[in-house]
N, C-alpha and C positions, 0 to 999 in steps of 0.2 A: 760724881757727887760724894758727898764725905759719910761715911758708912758710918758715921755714928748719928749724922742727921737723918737718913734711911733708920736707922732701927729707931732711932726717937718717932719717927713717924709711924713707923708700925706697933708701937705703943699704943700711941694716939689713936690708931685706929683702931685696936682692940679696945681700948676702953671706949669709944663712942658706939661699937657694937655692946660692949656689957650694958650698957646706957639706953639704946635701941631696945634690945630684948627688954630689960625695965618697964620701960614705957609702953612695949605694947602689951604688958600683964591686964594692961586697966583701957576701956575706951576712951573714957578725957585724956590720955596721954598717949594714943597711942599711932596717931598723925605724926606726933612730934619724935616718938620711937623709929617713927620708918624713914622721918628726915634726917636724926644723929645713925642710923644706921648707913640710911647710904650716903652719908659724908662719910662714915669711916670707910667705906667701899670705894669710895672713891680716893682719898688720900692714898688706900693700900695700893689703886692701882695708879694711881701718879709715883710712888715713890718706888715700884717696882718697876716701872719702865725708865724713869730717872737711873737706878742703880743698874740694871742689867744692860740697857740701851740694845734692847731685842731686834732692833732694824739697824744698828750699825752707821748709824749717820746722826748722830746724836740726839739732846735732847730737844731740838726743837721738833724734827720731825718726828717725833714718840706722842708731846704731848699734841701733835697736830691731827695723829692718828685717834687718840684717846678722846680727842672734841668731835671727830666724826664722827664716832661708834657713838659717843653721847649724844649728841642731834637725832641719828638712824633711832637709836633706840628709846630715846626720848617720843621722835616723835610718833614709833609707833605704841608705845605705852600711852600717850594722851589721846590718841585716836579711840583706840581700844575703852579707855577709858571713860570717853565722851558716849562711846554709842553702847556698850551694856550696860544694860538693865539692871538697877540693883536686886530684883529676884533673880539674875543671870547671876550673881557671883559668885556662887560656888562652881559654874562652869569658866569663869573668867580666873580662880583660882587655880584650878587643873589647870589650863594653858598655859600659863603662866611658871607655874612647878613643873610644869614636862618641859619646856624652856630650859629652865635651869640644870634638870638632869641629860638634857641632849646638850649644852655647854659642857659639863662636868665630862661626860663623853668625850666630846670634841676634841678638846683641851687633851686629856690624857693621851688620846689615841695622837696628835702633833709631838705630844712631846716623845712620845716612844721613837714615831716616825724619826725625830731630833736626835736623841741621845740613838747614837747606833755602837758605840763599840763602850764595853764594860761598864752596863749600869749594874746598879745595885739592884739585890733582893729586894730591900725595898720598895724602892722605885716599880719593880716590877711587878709586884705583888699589888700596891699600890694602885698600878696603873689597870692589871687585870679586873679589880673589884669598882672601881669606878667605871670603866667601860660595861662591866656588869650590871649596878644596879643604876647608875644613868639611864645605860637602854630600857630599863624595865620599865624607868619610872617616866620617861619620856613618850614609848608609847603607852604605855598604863594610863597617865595621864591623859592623852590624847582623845583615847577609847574613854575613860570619864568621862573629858568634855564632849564627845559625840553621843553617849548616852543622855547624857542629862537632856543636850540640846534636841536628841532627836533628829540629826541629822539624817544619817545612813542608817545606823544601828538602832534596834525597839529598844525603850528603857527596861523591858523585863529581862531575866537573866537569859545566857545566850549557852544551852549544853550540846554537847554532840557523845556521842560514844567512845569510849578510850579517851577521853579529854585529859584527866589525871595522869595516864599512863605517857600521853604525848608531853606533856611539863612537865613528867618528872624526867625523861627520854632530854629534853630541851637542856634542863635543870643540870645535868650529870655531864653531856654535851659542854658545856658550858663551863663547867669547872675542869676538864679535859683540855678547852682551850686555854685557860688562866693559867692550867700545868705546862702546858707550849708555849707560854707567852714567859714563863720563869723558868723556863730549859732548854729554849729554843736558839741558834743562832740568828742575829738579826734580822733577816729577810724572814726565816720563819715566826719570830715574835710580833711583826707586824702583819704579818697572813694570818695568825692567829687572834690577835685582836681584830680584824675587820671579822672576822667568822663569828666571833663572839660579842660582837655587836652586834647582829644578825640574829644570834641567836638570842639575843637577851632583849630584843626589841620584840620577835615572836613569843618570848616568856611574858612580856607583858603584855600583848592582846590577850594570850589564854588564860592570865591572872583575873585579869580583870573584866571580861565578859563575862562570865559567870552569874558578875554580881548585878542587882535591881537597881533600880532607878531609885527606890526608895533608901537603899543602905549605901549609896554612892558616897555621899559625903566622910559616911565613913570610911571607906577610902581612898578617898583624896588626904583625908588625914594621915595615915596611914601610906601614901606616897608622898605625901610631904616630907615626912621624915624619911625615906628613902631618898632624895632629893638631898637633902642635909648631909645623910652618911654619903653620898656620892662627892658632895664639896668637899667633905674631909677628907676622904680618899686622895681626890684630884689635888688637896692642897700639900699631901707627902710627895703628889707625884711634883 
């Protein structure tokens, strides 16, 4: 496809995100914010899989791939959304953002697994801090929504002894691996990111039990925007 109609579309779809974010400032518009958003989410990923043709068999079977994952995913967002409870949403929200940061994860850790001989700094730096705070905010989230809902875990905070000393031990851990994943030879950059996704999924249970059932929401917020900087991450990668 012609690389200048790919970048006109990824225009397009930045401004239907500037346009999204707009609209959900305010609640009269803010339906129609989450609609111009994921159309531009959608354009972005039609015209990336049009340009790159990631399965090698063109584009019909890309965008054939791209209607299944939309159906799968569709249908279990209307699911989801028929059966909670609108005093559930703040727990329907954390699921949702821990989603997003176990994609952002996901994503980075294939592509590393993909590019094996001479990526960039970037790229790698890139891909370390997304599999970082992805995993945090994936299980971070998770643990929100099982507090709030009271599943497994009490909604009051959860301490043990050395708790701070085990996450910052985890913490440090962790930034050890992102130095292996940007010095490492390939087979070790990719044993280094599964480690540090491991370890950045157990930084986020310990983040996040701590906290009450009552100051949860506050972070959910608070891994929302970790969710955010994981997509940016993942979008250098």
């Amino acid at each position: 496809m012609n690389p200048g109609l790919i970048n006109l579309a990824y225009l397009g779809a930045a401004v239907l995100f500037i346009l999204g974010l707009k609209g959900l400032t305010h609640p009269r518009t803010a339906v129609r914010g989450n609609l111009l958003g994921a159309l531009g989410m959608l354009v972005a990923v039609i015209a990336t899989f049009l340009y790159r043709d990631p399965l090698g068999a063109g584009p019909l079977q890309a965008v054939m791939l791209i209607a299944a994952g939309m159906i799968v995913g569709a249908a279990a967002g209307a699911f989801m959304a028929l059966k909670i409870q609108m005093t559930a949403m703040p727990q329907m929200v954390a699921l949702l953002n821990g989603f997003g940061g176990g994609a952002s994860a996901l994503v980075a850790g294939a592509a590393l697994f993909d590019v094996r001989a001479d990526p960039t700094m970037t790229f790698l730096i890139a891909t370390g801090v997304s599999g970082l705070i992805g995993g945090v905010t994936f299980s971070g989230s998770l643990i929100a929504f099982d507090k709030l809902q009271e599943l497994f875990l009490p909604g009051k905070p959860i301490l043990f002894p050395g708790q701070q000393i085990v996450t910052a031990i985890i913490g440090v851990s962790a930034l050890v691996m992102i130095y292996g994943i940007v010095t490492g030879t390939a087979d070790m950059r990719v044993a280094a990111y599964a480690v540090l996704v491991v370890l950045a999924l157990a930084g986020g249970v310990l983040l996040t039990i701590p906290i009450g059932g009552a100051d949860m929401p506050v972070a959910i917020a608070l891994l929302n925007s970790y969710s955010g900087l994981a997509a940016a991450a993942t979008g250098f990668v």
